[in-house]
ROPADREN-144340 format. One record per residue (C-alpha): residue number from 1; chain; x negated, y, z. Coordinates in steps of 0.1 Angstrom, whole numbers. Layout:
N
PT num chaine    xx    yy    zz
PT NUM      A     X     Y     Z
...
This chain:
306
PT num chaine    xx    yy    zz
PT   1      A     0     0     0
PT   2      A   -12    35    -9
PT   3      A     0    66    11
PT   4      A     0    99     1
PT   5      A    13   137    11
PT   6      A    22   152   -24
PT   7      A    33   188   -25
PT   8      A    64   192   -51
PT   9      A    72   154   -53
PT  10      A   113   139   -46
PT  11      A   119   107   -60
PT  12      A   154   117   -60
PT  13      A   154   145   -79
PT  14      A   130   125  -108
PT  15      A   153    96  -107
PT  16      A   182   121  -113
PT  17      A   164   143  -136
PT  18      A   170   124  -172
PT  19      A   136   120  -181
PT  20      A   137    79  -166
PT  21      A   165    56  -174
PT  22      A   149    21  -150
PT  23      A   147    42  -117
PT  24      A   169    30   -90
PT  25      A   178    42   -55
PT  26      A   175     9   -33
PT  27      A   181    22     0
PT  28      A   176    56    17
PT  29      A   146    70     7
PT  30      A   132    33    -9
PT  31      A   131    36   -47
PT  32      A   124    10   -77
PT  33      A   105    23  -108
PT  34      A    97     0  -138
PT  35      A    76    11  -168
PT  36      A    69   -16  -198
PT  37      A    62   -43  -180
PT  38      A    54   -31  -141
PT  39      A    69   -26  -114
PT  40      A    64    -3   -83
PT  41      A    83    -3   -50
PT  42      A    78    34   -37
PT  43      A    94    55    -2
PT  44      A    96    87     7
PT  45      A    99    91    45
PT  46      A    83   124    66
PT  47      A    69   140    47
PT  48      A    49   113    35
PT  49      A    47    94    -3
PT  50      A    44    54     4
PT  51      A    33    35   -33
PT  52      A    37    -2   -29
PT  53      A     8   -13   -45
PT  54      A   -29   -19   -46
PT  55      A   -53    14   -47
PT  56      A   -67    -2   -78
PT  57      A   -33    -4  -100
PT  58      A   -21    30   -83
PT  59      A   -52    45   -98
PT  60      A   -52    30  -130
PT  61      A   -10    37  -138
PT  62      A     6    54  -115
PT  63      A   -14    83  -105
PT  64      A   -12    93  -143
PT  65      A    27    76  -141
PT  66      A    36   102  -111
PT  67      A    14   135  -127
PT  68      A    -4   138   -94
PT  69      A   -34   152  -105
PT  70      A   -13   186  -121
PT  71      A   -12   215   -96
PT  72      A    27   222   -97
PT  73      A    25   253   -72
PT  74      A     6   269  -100
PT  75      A    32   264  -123
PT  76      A    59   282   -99
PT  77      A    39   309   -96
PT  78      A    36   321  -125
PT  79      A    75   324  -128
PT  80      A    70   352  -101
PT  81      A    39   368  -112
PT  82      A    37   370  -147
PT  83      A    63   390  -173
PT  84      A    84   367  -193
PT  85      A    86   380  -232
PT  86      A   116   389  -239
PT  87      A   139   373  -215
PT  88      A   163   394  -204
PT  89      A   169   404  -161
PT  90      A   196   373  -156
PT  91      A   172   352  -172
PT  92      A   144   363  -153
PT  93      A   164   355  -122
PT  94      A   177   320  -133
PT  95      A   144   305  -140
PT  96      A   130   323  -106
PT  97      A   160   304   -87
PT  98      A   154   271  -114
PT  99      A   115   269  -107
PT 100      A   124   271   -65
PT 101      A   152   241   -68
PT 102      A   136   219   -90
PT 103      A   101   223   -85
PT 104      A    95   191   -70
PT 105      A   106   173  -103
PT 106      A    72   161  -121
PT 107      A    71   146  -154
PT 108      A    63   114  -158
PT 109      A    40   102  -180
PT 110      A    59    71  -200
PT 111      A    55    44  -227
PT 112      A    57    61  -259
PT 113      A    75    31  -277
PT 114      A    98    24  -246
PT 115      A   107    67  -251
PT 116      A   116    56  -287
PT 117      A   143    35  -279
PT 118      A   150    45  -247
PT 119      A   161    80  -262
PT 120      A   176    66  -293
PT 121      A   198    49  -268
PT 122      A   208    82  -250
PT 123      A   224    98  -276
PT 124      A   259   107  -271
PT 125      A   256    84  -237
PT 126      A   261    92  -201
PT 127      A   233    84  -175
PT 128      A   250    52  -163
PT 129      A   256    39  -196
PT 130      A   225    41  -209
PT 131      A   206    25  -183
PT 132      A   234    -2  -187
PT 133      A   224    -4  -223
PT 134      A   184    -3  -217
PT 135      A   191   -34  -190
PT 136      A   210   -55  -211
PT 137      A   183   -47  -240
PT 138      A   157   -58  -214
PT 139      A   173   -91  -200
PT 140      A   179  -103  -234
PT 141      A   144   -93  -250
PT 142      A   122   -86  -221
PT 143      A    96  -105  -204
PT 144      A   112  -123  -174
PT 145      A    92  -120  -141
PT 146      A   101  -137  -109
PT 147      A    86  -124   -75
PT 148      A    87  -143   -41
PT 149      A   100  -120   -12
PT 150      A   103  -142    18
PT 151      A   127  -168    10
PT 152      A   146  -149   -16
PT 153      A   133  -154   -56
PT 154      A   139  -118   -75
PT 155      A   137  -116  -104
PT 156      A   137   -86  -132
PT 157      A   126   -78  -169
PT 158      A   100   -58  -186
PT 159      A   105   -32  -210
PT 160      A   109   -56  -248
PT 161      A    80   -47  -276
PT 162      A    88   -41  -313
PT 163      A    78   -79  -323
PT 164      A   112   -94  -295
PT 165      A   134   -65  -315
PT 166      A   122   -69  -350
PT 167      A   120  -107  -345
PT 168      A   157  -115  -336
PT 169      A   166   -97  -369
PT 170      A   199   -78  -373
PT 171      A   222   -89  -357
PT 172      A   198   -95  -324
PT 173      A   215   -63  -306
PT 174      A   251   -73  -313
PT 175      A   268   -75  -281
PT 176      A   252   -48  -261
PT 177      A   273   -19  -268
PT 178      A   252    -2  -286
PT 179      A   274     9  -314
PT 180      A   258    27  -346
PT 181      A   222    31  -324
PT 182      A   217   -11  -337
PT 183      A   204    -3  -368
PT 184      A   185    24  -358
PT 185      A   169     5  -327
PT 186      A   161   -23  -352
PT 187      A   149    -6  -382
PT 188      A   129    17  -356
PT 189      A   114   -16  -343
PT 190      A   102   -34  -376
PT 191      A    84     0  -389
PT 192      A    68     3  -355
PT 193      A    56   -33  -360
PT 194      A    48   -29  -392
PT 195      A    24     0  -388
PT 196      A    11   -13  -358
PT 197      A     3    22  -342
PT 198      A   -13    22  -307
PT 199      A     4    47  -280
PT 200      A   -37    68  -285
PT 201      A   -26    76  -324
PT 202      A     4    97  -309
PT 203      A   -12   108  -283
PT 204      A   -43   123  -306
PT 205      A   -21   142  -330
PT 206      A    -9   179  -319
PT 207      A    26   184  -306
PT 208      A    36   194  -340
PT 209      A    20   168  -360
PT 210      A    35   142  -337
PT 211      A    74   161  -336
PT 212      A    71   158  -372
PT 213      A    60   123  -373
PT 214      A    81   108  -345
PT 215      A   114   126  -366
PT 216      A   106   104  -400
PT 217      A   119    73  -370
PT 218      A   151    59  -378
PT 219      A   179    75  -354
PT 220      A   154   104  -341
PT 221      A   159   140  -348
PT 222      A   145   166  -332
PT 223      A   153   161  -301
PT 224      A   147   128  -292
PT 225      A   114   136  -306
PT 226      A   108   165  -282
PT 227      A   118   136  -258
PT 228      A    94   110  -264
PT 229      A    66   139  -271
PT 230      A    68   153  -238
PT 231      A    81   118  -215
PT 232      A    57   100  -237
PT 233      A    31   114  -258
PT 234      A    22   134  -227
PT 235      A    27   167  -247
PT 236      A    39   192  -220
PT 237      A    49   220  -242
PT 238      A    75   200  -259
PT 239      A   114   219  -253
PT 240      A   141   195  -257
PT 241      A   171   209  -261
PT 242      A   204   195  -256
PT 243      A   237   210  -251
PT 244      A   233   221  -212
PT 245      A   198   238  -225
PT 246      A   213   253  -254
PT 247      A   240   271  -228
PT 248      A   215   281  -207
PT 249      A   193   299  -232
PT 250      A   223   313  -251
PT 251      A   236   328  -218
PT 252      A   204   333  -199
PT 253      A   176   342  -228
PT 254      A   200   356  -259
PT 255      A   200   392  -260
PT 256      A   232   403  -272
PT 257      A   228   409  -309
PT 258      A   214   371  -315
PT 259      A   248   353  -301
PT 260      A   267   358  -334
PT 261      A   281   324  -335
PT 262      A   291   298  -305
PT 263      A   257   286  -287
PT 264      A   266   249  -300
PT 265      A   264   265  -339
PT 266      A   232   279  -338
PT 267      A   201   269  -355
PT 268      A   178   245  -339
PT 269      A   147   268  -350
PT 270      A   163   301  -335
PT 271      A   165   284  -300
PT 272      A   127   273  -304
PT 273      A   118   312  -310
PT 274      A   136   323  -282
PT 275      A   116   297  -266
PT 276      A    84   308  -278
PT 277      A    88   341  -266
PT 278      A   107   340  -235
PT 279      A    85   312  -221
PT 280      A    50   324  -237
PT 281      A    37   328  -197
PT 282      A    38   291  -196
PT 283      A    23   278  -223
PT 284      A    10   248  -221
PT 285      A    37   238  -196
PT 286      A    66   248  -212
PT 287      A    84   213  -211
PT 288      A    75   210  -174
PT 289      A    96   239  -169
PT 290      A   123   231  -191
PT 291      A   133   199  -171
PT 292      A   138   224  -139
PT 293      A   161   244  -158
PT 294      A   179   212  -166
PT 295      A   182   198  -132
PT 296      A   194   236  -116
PT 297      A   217   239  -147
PT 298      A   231   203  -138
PT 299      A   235   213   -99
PT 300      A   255   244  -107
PT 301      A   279   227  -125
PT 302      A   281   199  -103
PT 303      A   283   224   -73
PT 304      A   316   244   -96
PT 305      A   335   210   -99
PT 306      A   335   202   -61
C-alpha cells in the first residue's frame, strides 16, 4: 500500500467528472478504478490518499494515471492573477467560482484506444448507460481476471484490444445496446488493427496533428477527438465541447454581438476562437480547466432542480 497527502485530489469528484466511465464508489470514501487491463483499489480518508498497491506499479502507472506530478494550485492561480482576453466580467467570475469548486478534479491520463471506444460509446448516452455499455463490451471481450479476497473469488474484466473486437466480426457487438455506435466500434477496431499504431505515435504528434488524425476514426468527430486527445493522448490543451460547454461559453464568454443564433447552432470553430482568446492565460492547460467548468456547470444545475 502506498499513502499519500495530495493537495487538489477527490476521488469523487473525478469519478463524477465524465472524463472515466470504469470508476466506481464501493463504500464511503473506498473507490475501484480500472484502466486496460489493471486494477487499483484506492481510499480517501483524513486527509490522506491510500493506493492499494505496490510502490513499484504505483510509480510505473498510477502516478502518471492520477497526474500527481502537475502542480494544480498553480493552475488556480492564474484564474486570479492573470487577465483573461476577452472574457467578459460574468465570465471572469464563473471561471473564478469554477476553478475554487472543482479544483480538486485532475485529469487522468488514459488508454488512448480504450478513449476511442469508450467516447464513441458516449455519444448521445447518459453516464449510467455508458458505463453499462463499456461493461458488457468488457465481459464479453475482455480478459477475465479472478482475484482471491479471503474466501470470496472476485472476479472482473480488462478493457478488450482491437484484435477481440475486429475478430468477432460484425455482428460481435449485437446484443449490447449499442445501437448505430456497432459499426463504428467495429470498423474503428479493424483500422486500428490494421495499422497497428502504438499509443507513443499519438502521443508524438501535436494536438492538431492528432485532432485531425483521431477525426478520419469511424464515429469520431471533433469532439470525441478533443476527448481522447486530452483523456488519452495526454494533450492538455484539448477543449471538448459539448452542449453544457457550449451554454457556458455562449452565456459566460459571448460578448453580445457574437450570439446571433441559438448557442446549440453555432459553428464549432467560432467556440474554439472564443476559446483561444478567452483562455489564452492558460495555455497549455486549457483542457485541465475546461473539465472544472464542466463539473461547476453540472452542480449548478443539479443544485436548480433540487
Amino acid at each position: 500500500m502506498v499513502e499519500k497527502v495530495i493537495e487538489f485530489f477527490n476521488l469523487r469528484k473525478i469519478m463524477n467528472s465524465g472524463q472515466i466511465f470504469r470508476m466506481y464508489e464501493d463504500g464511503e470514501g473506498i473507490f475501484t478504478v480500472y484502466s486496460s487491463d489493471r486494477r487499483l483499489k484506492v481510499k480517501e480518508k483524513d486527509g490522506k490518499i491510500f493506493f492499494y498497491c505496490s510502490e513499484e506499479e504505483f510509480e510505473s502507472c498510477w502516478e502518471d494515471f492520477f497526474d500527481l506530478k502537475r502542480d494544480y494550485g498553480s493552475i488556480v492561480q492564474r484564474a486570479y492573477t492573470e487577465p483573461l482576453g476577452n472574457a467578459l466580467p460574468k465570465g471572469r467570475d464563473f471561471l473564478k467560482a469554477a476553478c475554487t469548486y472543482a479544483s480538486d478534479i485532475r485529469i487522468l491520463n488514459q488508454n488512448v484506444w480504450e478513449m476511442m471506444i469508450s467516447f464513441i460509446i458516449s455519444q448521445q448516452k447518459q453516464i449510467p448507460s455508458i458505463r453499462k455499455c463499456i461493461e458488457a463490451l468488457c465481459e464479453r471481450f475482455g480478459t477475465k481476471h479472478t482475484e482471491i479476497n479471503g474466501e470470496a473469488a472476485e472476479t472482473w474484466y480488462g478493457f478488450p484490444d482491437a484484435g477481440a473486437i475486429a475478430s468477432a466480426g460484425p455482428e460481435g457487438l449485437k446484443g449490447l445496446s449499442l445501437g448505430y455506435r456497432e459499426r463504428y466500434i467495429y470498423e474503428t477496431a479493424v483500422r486500428y488493427l490494421s495499422e497497428g499504431k502504438t499509443e507513443s505515435f499519438y502521443k508524438n504528434m501535436t494536438y492538431e496533428q492528432a485532432r485531425k488524425y483521431l477525426c478520419t476514426f469511424s464515429g469520431i468527430g471533433e469532439k470525441v477527438a478533443d476527448c481522447v486527445c486530452l483523456f488519452g493522448c495526454g494533450f492538455s490543451d484539448a477543449f471538448p465541447i459539448d452542449v453544457h460547454i457550449k451554454e457556458v461559453l455562449y452565456r459566460e464568454f459571448f460578448d453580445e454581438s457574437g450570439k446571433r443564433a441559438p448557442f446549440d447552432r453555432i459553428p464549432y470553430s467560432e467556440y474554439m476562437t472564443v476559446i483561444d482568446k478567452s483562455f489564452a492565460p492558460f495555455s497549455g492547460v486549457k483542457g485541465i480547466v475546461q473539465q472544472w467548468i464542466f463539473a461547476y456547470e453540472l452542480t449548478l444545475k443539479s443544485n436548480k432542480r433540487k
